[in-house]
N, C-alpha and C positions, 0 to 999 in steps of 0.2 A: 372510570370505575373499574375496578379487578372484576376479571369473573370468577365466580365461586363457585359457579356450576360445573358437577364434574361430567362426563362424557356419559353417565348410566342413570341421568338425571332429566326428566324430561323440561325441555326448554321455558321460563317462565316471563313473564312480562317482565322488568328489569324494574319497574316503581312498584308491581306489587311485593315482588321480592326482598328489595330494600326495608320496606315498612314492613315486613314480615321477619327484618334479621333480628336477633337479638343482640341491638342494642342497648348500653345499661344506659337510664335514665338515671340523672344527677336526681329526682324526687325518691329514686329506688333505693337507693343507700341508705344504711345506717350512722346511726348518728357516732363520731365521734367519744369517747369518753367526756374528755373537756369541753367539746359542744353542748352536751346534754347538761354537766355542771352550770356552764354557762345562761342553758335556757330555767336552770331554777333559779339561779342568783338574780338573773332578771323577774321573775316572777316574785320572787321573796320580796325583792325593791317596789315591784308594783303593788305589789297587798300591801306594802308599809305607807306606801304614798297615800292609799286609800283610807289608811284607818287613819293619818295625819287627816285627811282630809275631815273626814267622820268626825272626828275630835275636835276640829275647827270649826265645821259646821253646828256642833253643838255648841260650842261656847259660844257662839257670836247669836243662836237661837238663845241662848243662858240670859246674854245680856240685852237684847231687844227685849225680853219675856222683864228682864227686870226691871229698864226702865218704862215701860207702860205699865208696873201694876201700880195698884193705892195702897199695896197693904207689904211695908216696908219690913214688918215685922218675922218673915221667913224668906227672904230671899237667900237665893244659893249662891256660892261663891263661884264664876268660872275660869277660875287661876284655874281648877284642875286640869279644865281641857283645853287650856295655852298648852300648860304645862306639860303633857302630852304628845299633844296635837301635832307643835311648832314642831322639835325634834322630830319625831317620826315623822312627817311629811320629808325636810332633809335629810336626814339619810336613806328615806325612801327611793329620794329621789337621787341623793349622790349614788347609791348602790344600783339604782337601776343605769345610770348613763358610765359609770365605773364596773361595771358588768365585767368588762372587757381586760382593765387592771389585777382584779379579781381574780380571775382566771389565770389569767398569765403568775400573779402569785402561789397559787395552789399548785398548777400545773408549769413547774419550770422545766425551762429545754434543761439535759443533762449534761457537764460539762466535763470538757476533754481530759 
């Protein structure tokens, strides 16, 4: 270990000194630019996976609710929330695991 104690410094126990240097912690940093990009493009994927989800979870309550009733006469359609649903759950979900693609598109290295 270097010593860092200079000669007009009163002598310190050598572990409490250490955990007293300032050290930067990798938690202490700031985010990158394209990091932070990165952490919405993931979040925009994950809300989209959800409302796919939402959307599927309704049609498929649409269609149990339709075939138990008796009365034929106003059932609803639920193409809507396939039609929805399906899509947004995939590119929910391609946009959340392509996060990374993403990124690298928006933010390209500059070239020589």
């Amino acid at each position: 270990m270097v010593n860092v104690l200079s000669k007009h410094m009163a002598p310190r126990s050598c572990d409490s000194f250490v955990l007293a240097c300032g050290r930067q912690s990798k938690f202490n940093q700031r985010m990158k630019p394209f990091e932070m990009f990165g952490v919405f493009v993931r979040a925009a994927g994950f809300l989209m996976a959800i409302y796919g989800l939402w959307e599927l979870w309704g049609g498929m309550e649409n269609v149990v609710e339709n075939m138990f009733s008796s009365d034929n006469s106003e059932q609803t359609s639920s193409f809507s929330y396939f039609a929805d649903g399906i899509p947004a759950l995939v590119a929910g979900v391609l946009i959340f695991f392509l996060a990374d693609w993403v990124v690298r598109l928006a933010y390209r290295e500059p070239r020589p």
